[in-house]
C-alpha positions in Angstrom: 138.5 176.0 100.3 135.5 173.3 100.8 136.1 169.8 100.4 134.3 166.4 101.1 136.2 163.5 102.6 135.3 160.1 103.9 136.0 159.1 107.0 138.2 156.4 107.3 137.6 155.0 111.0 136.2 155.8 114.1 137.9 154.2 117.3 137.1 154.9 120.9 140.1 155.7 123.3 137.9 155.9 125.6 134.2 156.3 126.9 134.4 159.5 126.1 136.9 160.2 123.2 137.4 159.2 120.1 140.3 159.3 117.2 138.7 160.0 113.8 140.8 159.6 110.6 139.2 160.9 107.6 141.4 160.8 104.5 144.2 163.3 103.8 142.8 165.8 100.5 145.4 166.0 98.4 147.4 168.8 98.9 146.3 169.5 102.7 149.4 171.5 104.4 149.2 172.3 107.8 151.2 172.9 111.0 151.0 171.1 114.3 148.4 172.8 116.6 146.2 174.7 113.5 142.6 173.4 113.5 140.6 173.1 110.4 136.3 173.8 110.0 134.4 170.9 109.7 130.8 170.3 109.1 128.9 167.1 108.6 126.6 166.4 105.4 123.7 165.8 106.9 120.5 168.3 106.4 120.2 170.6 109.0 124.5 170.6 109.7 125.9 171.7 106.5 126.4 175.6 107.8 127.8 174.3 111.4 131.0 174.6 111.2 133.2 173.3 114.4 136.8 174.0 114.7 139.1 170.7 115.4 142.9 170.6 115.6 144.9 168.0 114.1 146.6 165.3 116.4 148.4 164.0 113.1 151.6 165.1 112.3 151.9 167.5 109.0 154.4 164.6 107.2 151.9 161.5 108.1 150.0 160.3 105.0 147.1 160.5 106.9 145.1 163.0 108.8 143.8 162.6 112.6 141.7 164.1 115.1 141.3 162.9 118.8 137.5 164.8 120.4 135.6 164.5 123.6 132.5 163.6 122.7 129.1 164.3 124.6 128.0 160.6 124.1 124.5 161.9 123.7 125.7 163.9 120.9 127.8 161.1 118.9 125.5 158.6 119.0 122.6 160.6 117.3 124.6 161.0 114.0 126.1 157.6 113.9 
């Protein structure tokens, strides 16, 4: 099932890694190590989906993902 979220913060761990907290959709379940499809609305990335796995815990109120970036990459869609 599809559905659009904000993101809620960016923060860089490191020079290479950052922890991105979008909100939680209502109703998410999930278990510790599943990853979820993501793709970014901008034209052009709609259809790229790219697995990430959840570095949140399933009871948190919020959702979490920790990524190694290519800093090339990041810093053309920010």
């Amino acid at each position: 099932m599809a559905q659009t979220v904000k993101i809620i913060s960016v923060e860089h761990i490191t020079h290479d890694v950052l922890r991105i907290v979008p909100e939680k959709p209502k109703g998410l379940k999930f278990i510790a190590g599943q990853a979820v499809d993501i793709s970014l609305p901008k034209q052009g990335w709609e259809q790229e989906l790219r697995a990430f796995t959840f570095t949140s815990l399933p009871e948190q109120d919020c959702i979490k993902f920790t990524v190694k970036t290519l800093r090339c990459l990041f810093f053309k869609f920010t």
